[in-house]
PATI-542971 format. One record per atom (N, C-alpha, C): atom name; x, y negated, z. Coordinates in nm, 2 decimals. Atoms other than C-alpha are relative to their C-alpha. Layout:
! PATI-542971
<atom->CA x->X y->Y z->Z> $
...
//
This chain:
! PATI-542971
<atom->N x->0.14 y->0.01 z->-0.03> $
<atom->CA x->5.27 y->-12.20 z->33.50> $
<atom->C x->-0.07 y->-0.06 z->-0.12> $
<atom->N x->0.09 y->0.05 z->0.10> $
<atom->CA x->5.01 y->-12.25 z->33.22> $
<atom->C x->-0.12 y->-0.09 z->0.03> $
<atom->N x->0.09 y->0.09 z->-0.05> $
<atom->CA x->4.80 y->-12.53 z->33.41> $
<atom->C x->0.03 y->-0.12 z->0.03> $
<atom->N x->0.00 y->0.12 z->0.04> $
<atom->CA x->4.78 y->-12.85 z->33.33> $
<atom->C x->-0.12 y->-0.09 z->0.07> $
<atom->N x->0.14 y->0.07 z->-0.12> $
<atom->CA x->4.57 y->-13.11 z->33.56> $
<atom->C x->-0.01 y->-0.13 z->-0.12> $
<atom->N x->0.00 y->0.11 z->0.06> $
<atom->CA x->4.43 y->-13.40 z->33.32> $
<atom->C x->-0.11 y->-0.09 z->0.09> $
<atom->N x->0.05 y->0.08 z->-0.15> $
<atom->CA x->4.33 y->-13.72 z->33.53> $
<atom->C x->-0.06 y->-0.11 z->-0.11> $
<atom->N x->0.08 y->0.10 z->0.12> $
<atom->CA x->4.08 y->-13.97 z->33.31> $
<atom->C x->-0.08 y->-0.11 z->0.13> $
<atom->N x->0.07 y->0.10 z->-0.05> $
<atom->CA x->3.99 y->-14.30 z->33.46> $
<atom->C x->-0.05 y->-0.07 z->-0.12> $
<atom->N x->0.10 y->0.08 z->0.12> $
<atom->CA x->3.67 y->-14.46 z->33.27> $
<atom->C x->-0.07 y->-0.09 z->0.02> $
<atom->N x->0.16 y->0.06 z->-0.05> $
<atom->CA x->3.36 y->-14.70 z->33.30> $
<atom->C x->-0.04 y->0.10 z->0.06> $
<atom->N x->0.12 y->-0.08 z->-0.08> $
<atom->CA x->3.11 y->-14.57 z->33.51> $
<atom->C x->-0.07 y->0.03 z->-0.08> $
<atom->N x->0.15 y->-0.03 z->0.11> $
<atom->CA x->2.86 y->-14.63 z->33.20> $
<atom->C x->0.06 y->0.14 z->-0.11> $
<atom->N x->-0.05 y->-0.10 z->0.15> $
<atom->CA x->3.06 y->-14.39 z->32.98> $
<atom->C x->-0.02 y->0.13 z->0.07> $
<atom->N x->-0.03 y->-0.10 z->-0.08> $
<atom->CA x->3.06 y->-14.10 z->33.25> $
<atom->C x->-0.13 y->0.09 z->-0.10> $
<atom->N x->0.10 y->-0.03 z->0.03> $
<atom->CA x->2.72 y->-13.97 z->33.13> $
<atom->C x->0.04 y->0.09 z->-0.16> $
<atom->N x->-0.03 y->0.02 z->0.11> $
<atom->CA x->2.84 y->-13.95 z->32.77> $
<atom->C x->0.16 y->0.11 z->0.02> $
<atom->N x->-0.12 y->-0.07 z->-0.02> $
<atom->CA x->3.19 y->-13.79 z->32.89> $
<atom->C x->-0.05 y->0.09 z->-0.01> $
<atom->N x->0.08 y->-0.16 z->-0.07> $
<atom->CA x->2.99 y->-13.50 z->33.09> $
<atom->C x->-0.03 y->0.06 z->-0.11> $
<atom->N x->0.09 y->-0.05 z->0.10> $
<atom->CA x->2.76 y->-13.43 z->32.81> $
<atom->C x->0.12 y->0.04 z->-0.12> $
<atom->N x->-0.08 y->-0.02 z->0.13> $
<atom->CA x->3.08 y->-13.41 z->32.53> $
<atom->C x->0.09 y->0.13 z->0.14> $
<atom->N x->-0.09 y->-0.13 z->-0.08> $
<atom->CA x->3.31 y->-13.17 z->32.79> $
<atom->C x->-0.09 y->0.10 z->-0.01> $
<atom->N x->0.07 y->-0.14 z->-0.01> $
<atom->CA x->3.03 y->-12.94 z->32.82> $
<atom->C x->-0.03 y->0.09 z->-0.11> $
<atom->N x->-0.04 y->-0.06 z->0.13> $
<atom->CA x->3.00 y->-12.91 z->32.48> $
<atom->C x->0.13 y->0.06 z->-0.07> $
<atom->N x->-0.13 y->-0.04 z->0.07> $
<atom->CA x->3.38 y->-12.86 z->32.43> $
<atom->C x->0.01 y->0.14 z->0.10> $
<atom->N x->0.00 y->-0.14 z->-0.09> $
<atom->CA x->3.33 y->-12.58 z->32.70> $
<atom->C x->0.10 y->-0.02 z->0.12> $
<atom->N x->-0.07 y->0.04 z->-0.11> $
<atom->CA x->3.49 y->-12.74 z->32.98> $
<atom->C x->-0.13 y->0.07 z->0.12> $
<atom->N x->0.08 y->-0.03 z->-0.11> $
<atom->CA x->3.32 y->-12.58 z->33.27> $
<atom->C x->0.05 y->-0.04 z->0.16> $
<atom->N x->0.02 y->0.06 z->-0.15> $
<atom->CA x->3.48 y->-12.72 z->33.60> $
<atom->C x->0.08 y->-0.12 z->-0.03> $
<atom->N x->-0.04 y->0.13 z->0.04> $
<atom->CA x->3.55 y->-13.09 z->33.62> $
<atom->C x->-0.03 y->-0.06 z->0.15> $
<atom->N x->0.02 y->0.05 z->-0.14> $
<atom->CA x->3.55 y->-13.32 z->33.97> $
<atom->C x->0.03 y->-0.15 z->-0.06> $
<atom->N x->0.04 y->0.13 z->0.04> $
<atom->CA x->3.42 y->-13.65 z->33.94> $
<atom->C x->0.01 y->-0.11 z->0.16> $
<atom->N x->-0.02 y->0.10 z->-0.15> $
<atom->CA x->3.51 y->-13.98 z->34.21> $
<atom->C x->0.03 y->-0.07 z->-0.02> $
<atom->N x->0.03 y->0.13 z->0.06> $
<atom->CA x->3.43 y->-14.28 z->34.21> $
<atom->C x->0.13 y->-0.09 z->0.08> $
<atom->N x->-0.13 y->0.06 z->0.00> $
<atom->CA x->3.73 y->-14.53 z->34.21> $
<atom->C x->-0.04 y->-0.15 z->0.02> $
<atom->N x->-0.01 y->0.14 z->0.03> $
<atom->CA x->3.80 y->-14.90 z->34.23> $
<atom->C x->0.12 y->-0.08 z->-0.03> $
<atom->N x->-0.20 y->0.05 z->0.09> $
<atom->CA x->4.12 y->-15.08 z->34.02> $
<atom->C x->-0.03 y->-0.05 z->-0.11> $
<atom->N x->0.00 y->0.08 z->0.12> $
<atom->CA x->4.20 y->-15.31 z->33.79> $
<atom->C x->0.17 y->0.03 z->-0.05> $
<atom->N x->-0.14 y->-0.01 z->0.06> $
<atom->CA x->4.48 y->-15.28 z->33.53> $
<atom->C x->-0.01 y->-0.14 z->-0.08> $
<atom->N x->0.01 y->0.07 z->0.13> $
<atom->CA x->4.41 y->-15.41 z->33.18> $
<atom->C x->-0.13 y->-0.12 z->0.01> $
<atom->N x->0.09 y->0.10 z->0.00> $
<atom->CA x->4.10 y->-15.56 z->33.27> $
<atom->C x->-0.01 y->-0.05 z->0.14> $
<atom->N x->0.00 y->0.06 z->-0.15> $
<atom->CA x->4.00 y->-15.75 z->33.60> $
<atom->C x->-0.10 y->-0.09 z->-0.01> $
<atom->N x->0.13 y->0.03 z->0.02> $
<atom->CA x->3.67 y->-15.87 z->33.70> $
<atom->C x->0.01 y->-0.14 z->0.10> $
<atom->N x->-0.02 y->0.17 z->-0.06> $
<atom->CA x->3.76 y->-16.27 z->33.77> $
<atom->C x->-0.11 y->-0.02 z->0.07> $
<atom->N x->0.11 y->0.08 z->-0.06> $
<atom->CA x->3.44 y->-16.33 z->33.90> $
<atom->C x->-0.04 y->0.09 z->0.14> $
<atom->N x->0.03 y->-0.05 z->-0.11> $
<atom->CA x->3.45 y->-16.07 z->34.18> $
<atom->C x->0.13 y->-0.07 z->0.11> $
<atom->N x->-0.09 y->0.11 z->-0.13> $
<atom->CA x->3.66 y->-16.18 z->34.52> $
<atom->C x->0.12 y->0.07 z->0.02> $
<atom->N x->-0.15 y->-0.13 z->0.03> $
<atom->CA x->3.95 y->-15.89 z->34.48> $
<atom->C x->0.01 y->0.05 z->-0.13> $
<atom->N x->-0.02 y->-0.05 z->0.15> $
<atom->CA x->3.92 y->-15.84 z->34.08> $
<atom->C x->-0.03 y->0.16 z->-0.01> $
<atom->N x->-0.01 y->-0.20 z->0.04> $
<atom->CA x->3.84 y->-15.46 z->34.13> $
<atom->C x->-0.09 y->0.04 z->-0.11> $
<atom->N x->0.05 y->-0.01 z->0.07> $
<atom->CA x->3.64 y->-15.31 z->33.88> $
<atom->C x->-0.06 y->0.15 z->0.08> $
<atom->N x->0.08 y->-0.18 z->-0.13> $
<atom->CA x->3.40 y->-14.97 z->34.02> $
<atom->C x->0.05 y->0.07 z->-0.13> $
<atom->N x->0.01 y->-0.12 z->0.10> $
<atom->CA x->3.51 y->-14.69 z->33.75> $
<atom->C x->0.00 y->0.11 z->0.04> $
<atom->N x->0.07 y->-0.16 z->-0.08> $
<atom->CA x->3.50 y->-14.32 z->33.80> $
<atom->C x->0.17 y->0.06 z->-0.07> $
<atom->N x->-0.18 y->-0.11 z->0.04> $
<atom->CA x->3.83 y->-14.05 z->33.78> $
<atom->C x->-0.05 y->0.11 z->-0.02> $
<atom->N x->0.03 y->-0.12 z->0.03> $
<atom->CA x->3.78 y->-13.74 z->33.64> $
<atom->C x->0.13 y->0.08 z->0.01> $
<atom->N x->-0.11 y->-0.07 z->0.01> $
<atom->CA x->3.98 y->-13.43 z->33.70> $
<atom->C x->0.01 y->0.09 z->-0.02> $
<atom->N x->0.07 y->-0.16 z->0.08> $
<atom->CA x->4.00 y->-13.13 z->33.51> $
<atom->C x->0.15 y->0.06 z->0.00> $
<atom->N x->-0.15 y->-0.11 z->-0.02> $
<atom->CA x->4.28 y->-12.83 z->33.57> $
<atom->C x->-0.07 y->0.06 z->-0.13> $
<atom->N x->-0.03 y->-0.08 z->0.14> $
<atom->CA x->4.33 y->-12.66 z->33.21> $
<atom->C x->0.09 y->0.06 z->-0.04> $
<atom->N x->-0.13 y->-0.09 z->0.04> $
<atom->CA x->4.54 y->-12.44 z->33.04> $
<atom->C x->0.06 y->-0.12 z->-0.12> $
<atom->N x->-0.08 y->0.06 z->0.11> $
<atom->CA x->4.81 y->-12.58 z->32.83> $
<atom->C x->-0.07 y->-0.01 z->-0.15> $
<atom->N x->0.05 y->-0.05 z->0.10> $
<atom->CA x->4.64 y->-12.43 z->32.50> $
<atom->C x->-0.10 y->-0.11 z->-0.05> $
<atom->N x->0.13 y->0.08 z->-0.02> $
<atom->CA x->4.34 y->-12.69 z->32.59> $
<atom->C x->0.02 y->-0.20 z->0.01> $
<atom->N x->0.03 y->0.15 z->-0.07> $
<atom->CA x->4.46 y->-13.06 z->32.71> $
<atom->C x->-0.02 y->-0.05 z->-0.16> $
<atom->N x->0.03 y->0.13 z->0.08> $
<atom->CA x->4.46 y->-13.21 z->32.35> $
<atom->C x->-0.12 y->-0.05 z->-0.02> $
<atom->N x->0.12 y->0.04 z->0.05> $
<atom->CA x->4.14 y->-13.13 z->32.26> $
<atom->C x->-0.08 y->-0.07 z->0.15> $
<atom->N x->0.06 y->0.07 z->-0.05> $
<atom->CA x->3.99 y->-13.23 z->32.60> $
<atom->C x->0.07 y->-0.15 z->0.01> $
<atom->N x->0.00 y->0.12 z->-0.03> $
<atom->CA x->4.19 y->-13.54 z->32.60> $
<atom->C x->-0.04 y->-0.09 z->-0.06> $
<atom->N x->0.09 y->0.08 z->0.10> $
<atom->CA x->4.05 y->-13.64 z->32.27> $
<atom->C x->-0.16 y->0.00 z->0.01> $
<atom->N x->0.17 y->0.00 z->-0.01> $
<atom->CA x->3.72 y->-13.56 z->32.34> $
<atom->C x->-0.01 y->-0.11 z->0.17> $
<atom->N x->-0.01 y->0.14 z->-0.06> $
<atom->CA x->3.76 y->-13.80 z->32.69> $
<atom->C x->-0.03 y->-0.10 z->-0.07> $
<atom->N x->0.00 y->0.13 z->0.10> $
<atom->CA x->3.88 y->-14.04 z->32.45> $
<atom->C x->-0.09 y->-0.08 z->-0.07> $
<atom->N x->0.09 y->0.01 z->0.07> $
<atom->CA x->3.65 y->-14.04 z->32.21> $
<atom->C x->-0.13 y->-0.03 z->0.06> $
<atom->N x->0.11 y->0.04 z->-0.01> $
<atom->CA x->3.33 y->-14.03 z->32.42> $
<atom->C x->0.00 y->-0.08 z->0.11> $
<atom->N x->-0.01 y->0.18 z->-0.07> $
<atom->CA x->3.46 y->-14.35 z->32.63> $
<atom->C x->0.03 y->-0.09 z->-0.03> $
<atom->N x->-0.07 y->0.09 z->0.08> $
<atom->CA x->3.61 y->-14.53 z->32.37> $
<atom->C x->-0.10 y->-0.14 z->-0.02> $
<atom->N x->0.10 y->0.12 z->0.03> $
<atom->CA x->3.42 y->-14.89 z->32.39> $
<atom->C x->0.08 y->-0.09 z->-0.15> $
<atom->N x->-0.07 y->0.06 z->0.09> $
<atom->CA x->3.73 y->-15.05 z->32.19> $
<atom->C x->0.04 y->-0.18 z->0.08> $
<atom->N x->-0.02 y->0.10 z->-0.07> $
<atom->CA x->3.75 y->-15.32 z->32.48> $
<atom->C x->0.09 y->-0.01 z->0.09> $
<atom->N x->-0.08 y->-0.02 z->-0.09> $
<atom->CA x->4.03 y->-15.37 z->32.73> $
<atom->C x->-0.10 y->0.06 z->0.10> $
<atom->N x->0.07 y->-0.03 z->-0.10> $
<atom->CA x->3.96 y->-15.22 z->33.02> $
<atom->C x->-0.08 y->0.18 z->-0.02> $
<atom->N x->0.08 y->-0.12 z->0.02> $
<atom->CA x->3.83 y->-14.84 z->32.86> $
<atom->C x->0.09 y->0.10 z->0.11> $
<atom->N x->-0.03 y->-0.13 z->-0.07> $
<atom->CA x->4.07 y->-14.61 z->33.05> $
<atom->C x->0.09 y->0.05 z->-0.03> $
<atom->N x->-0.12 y->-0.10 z->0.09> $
<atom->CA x->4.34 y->-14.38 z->33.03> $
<atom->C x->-0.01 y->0.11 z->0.09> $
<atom->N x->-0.04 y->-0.13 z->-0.02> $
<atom->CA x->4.41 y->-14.04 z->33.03> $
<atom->C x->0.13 y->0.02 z->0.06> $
<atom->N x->-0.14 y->-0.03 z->-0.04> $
<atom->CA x->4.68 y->-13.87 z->33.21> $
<atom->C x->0.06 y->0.15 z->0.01> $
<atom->N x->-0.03 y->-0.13 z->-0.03> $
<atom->CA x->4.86 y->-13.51 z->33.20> $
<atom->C x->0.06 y->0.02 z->0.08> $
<atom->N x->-0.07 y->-0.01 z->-0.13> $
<atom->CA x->5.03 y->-13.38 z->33.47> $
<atom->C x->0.06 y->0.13 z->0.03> $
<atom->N x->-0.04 y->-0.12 z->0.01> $
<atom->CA x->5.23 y->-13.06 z->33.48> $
<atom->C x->-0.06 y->0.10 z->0.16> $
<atom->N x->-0.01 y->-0.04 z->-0.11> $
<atom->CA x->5.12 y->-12.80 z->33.77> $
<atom->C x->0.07 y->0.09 z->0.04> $
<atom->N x->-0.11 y->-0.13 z->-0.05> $
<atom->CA x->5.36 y->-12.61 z->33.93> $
<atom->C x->-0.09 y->0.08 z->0.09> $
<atom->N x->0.06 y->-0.08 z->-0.05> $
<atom->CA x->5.19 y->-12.43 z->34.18> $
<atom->C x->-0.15 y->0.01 z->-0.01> $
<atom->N x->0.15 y->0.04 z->0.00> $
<atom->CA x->4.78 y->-12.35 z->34.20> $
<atom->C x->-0.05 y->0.12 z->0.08> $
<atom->N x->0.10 y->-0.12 z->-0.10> $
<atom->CA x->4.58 y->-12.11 z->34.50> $
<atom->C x->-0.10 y->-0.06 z->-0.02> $
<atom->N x->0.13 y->-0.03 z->0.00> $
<atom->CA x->4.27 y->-12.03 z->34.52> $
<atom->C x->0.02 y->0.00 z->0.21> $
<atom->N x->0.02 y->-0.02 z->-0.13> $
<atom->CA x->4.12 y->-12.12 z->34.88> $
<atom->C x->-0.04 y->0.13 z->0.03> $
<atom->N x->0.00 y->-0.10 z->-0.06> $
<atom->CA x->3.95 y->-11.81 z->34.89> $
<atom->C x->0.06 y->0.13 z->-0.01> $
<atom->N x->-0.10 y->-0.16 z->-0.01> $
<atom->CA x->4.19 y->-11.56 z->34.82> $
<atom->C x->0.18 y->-0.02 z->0.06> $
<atom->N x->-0.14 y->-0.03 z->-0.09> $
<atom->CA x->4.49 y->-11.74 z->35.01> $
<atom->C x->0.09 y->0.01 z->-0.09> $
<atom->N x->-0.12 y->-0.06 z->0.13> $
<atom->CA x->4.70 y->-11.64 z->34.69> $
<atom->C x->0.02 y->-0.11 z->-0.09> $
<atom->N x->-0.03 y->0.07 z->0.11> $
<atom->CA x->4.85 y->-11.83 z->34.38> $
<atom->C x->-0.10 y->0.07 z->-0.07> $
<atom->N x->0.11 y->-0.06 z->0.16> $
<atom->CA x->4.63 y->-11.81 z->34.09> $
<atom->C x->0.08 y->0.03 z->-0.13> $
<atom->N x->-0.01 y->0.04 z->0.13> $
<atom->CA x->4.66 y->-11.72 z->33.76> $
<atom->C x->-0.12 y->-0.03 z->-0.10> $
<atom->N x->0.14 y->0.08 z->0.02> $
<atom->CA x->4.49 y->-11.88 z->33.49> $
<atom->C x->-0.09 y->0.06 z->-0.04> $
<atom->N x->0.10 y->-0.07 z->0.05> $
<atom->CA x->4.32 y->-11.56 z->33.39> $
<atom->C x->-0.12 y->0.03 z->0.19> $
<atom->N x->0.03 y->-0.01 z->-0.17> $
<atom->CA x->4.25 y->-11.55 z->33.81> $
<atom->C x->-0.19 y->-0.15 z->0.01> $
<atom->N x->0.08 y->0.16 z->0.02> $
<atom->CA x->4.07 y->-11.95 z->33.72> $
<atom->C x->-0.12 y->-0.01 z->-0.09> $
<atom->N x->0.13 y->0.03 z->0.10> $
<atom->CA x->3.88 y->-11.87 z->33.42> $
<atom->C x->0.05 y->0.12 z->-0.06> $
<atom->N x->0.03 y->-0.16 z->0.05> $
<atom->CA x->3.80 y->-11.51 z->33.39> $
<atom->C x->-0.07 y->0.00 z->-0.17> $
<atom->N x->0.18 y->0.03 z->0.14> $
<atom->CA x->3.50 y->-11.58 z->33.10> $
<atom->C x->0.12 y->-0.05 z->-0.11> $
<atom->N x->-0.09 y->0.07 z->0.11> $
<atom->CA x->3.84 y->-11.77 z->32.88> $
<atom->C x->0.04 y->0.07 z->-0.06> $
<atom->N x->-0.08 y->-0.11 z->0.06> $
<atom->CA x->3.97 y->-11.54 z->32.63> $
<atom->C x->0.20 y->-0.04 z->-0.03> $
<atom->N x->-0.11 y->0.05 z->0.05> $
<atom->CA x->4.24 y->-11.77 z->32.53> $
<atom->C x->0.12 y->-0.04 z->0.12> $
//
């Protein structure tokens, strides 16, 4: 399978700034959901340490995850504990709800040449 699921937990404030750099890299479907977790950082002054950030999740072709992972990277990067991480994720299988069927990735992203 040539589909690759990449999972980005960020700030909330950086989301805006993400969106606007993926669209530009020609990322066209992306699913966005708002999270709560602390790793690196942890918000002492709240009563459970959670922090609110956002998950992003984008299915891609293999050909694709570096450049969107740097581009993530890049337009969340504060340089402070607590920015985020990326994650890749191999997909073995992938349907389409409305055709009932396995996809391929030309089935996913007709308009992609590559």
């Amino acid at each position: 399978m040539d589909i690759k699921l990449i999972i980005a937990i960020i700030r909330r404030h950086k989301l805006e700034a993400v969106e606007q750099k993926l669209k530009e890299t020609g990322v066209e479907r992306i699913n966005v959901t708002k999270v709560k977790g602390y790793g690196e950082y942890h918000d002492f002054f709240a009563q459970d340490w959670m922090v609110e950030e956002v998950r992003l999740e984008i299915f891609t072709r293999n050909n694709a995850v570096e450049k969107i992972a740097a581009t993530i990277m890049d337009a969340a990067h504060t340089g402070l504990p607590g920015d985020g991480v990326v994650a890749v994720v191999p997909v073995e299988k992938f349907f389409l709800i409305r055709t009932r069927a396995e996809a391929t990735p030309e089935e996913f992203w007709p308009r992609s040449s590559s």
